[in-house]
C-alpha positions in Angstrom: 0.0 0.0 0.0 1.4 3.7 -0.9 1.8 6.2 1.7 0.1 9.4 1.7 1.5 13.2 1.3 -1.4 13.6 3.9 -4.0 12.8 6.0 -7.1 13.7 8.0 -6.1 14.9 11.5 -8.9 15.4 14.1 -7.2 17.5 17.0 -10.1 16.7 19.3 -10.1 13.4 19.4 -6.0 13.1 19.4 -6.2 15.6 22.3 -8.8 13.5 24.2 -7.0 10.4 23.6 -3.5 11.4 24.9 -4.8 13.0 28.1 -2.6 11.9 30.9 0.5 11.0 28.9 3.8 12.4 29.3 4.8 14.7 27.3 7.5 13.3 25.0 5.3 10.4 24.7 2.4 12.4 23.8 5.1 14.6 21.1 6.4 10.9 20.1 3.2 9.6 19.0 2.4 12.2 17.0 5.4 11.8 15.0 4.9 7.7 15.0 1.3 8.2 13.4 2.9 10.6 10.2 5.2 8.2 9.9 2.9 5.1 9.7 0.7 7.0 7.0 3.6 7.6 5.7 4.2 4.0 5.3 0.7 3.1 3.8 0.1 1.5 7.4 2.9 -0.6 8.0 6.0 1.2 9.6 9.0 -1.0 9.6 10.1 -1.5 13.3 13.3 -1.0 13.5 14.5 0.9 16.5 17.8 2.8 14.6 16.3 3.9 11.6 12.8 5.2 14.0 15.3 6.8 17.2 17.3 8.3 14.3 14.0 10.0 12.3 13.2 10.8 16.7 16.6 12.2 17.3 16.6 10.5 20.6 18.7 7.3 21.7 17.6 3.8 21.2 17.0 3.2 24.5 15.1 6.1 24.9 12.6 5.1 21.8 12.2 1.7 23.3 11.3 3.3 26.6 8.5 5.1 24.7 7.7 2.3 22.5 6.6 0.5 25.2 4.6 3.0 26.8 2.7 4.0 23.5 2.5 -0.1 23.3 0.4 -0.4 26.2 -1.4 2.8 25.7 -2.9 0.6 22.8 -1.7 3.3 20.5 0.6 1.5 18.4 0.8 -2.4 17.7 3.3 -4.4 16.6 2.4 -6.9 13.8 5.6 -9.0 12.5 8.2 -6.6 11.8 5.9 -3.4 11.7 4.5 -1.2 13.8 0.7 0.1 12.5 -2.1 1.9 13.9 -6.1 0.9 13.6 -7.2 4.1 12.4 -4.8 4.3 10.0 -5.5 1.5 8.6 -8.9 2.1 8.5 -8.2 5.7 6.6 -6.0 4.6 4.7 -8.2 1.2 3.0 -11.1 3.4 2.7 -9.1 6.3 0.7 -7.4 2.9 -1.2 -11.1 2.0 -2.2 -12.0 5.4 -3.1 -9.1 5.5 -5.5 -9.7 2.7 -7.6 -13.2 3.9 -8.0 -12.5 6.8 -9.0 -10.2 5.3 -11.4 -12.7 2.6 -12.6 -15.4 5.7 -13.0 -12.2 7.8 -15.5 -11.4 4.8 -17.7 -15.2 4.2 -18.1 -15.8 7.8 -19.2 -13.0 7.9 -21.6 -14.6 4.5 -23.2 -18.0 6.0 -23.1 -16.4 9.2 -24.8 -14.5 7.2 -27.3 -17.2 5.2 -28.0 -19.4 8.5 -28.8 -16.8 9.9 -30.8 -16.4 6.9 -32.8 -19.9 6.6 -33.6 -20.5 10.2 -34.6 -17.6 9.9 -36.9 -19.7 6.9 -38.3 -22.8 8.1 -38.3 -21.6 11.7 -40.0 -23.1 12.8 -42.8 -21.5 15.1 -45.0 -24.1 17.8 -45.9 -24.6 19.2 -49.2 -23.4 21.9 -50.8 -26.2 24.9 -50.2 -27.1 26.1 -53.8 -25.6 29.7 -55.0 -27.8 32.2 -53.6 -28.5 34.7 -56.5 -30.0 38.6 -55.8 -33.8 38.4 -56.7 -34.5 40.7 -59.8 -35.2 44.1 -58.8 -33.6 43.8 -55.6 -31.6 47.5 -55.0 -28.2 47.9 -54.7 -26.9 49.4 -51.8 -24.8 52.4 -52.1 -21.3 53.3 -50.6 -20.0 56.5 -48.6 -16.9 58.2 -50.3 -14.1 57.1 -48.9 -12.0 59.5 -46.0 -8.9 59.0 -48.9 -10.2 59.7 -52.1 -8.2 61.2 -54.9 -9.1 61.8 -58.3 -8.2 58.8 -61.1 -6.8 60.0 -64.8 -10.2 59.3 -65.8 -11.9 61.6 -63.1 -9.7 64.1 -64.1 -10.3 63.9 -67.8 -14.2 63.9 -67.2 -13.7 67.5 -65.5 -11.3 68.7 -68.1 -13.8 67.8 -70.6 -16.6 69.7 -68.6 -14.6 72.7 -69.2 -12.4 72.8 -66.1 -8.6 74.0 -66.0 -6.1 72.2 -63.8 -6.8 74.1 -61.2 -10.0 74.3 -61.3 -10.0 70.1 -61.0 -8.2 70.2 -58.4 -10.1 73.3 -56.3 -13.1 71.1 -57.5 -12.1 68.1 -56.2 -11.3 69.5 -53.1 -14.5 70.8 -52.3 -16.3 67.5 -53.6 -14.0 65.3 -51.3 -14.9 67.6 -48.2 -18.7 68.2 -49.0 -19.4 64.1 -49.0 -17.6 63.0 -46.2 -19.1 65.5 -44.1 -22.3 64.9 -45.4 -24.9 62.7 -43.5 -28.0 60.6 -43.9 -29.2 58.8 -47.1 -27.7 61.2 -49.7 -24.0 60.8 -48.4 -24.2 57.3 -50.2 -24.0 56.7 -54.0 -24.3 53.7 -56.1 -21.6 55.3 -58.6 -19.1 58.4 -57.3 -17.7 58.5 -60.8 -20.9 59.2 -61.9 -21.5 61.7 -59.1 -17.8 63.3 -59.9 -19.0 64.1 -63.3 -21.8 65.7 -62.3 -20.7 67.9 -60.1 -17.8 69.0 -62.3 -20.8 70.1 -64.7 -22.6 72.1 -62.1 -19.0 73.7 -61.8 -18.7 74.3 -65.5 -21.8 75.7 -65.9 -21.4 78.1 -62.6 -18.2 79.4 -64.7 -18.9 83.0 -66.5 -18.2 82.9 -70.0 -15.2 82.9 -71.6 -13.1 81.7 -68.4 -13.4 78.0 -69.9 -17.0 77.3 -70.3 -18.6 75.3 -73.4 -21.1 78.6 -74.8 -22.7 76.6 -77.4 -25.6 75.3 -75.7 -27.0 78.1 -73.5 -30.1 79.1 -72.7 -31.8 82.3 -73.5 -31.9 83.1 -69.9 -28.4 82.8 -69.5 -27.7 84.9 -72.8 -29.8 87.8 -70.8 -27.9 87.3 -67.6 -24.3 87.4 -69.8 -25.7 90.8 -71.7 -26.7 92.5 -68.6 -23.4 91.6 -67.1 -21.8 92.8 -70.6 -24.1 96.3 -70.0 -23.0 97.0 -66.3 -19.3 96.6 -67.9 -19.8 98.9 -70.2 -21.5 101.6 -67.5 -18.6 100.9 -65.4 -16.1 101.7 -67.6 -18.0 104.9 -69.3 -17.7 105.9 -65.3 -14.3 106.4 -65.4 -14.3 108.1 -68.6 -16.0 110.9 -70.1 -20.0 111.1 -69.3 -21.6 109.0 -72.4 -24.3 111.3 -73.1 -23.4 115.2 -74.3 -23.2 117.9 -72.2 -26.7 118.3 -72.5 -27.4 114.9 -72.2 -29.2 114.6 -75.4 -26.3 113.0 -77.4 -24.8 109.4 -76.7 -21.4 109.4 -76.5 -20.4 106.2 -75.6 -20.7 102.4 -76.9 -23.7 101.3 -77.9 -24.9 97.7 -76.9 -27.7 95.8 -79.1 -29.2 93.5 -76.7 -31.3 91.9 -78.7 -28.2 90.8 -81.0 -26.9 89.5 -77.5 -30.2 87.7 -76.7 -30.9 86.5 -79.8 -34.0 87.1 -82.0 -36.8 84.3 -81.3 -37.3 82.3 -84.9 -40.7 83.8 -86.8 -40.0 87.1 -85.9 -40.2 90.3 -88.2 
């Protein structure tokens, strides 16, 4: 039987017991018991190698020996000296041991037996079929992101809006600030190229003539806006030069501007 690293101790009852002994005996005894658990039960009486583990003389363990003998605390069986209640511990924890041992190799059985089954019993699922978008399901859009710089293509889209290199560049400037600090459901496009193009139109068309924007296509409103603009010119710089009327204000001095050759006669009139 193995010893044990340690035991149960009840202080009570080993206080109770050794009333009345003497007090090496008493100190003796205590040591004796560690050593028999020690042991596994069985503590090999011999009186050197137990006076020597004592630190006492031989005759001086025999002494003791005795006393603890008749005490009924020790008892000599062959060439051991053993204790009741040590034995008694130490069979029960002995049981306990190889049930708990029993109980372990059952549960790893039990757990190889389940794994071995499922591994069996496994059935390798199929592949799930390719989920495709239903038609006319939306796409969702994307924000622009925080490091966006115009592509060669972005930048030849605003040149051919009308845009000069710096103008691109101002452009694209603004356009990268406006949408990243814009919020909510207009702050995400399906296509920012498309959106870049845009925007560089707005630009162009912002632009005053002749600083770069396409004039072909203008609208008859815009034609009035540019001659008005072309008129206050004009009164600007008569301002700084002589008066455009005569001195008696009945004579025009100055340029004369046809705005209705810088509108543009509607078609079917006389």
């Amino acid at each position: 039987m193995n010893g044990l690293p340690y035991y149960k101790a009840y202080p009570r009852d080993f206080i109770e017991g050794t009333i009345g002994m003497e007090f090496e005996v008493k100190c003796t005894y205590r040591v004796i018991l560690d050593l028999i658990y020690m042991q596994g039960g069985d503590l090999p009486d011999d009186a050197r190698y137990i006076s020597g583990l004592l630190g006492c003389s031989i005759r001086k363990w025999k002494s003791i020996r005795e006393k603890l003998i008749a005490a009924d605390k020790i008892v000599v069986s062959g060439e051991f000296l053993t204790n009741y209640r040590a034995l008694k511990q130490l069979e029960t924890l002995s049981k306990l041991r190889d049930k708990n041992r029993e109980n372990g190799s059952r549960s790893n059985k039990n757990n190889s037996l389940t794994k071995a089954t499922a591994e069996l019993t496994r059935v390798k699922p199929e592949p799930e079929p390719d989920k495709k978008e239903p038609k006319g399901s939306q796409k969702r859009g994307t924000r622009l992101p925080p490091d966006w710089t115009l592509s060669n293509r972005n930048i030849q889209d605003a040149q051919a809006c009308g845009l000069t290199t710096d103008e691109v560049r101002h452009e694209a400037n603004k356009f990268r600030d406006y949408w990243i600090s814009a919020t909510g459901a207009k702050a995400s496009k399906l296509d920012w190229d498309a959106t870049w193009r845009n925007w560089c139109r707005n630009a162009a068309e912002r632009k005053p003539a002749g600083r770069g924007r396409p004039v072909g296509n203008r609208s008859n409103g815009e034609k009035l806006a540019n001659a008005f603009d072309e008129l206050q010119r004009e009164i600007r710089a008569a301002e700084d030069g002589p008066h455009p009327w005569g001195d008696d204000g009945s004579s025009h001095a100055g340029a004369v501007l046809d705005l209705e050759s810088s509108f543009g006669r509607s078609k079917g009139r006389g």
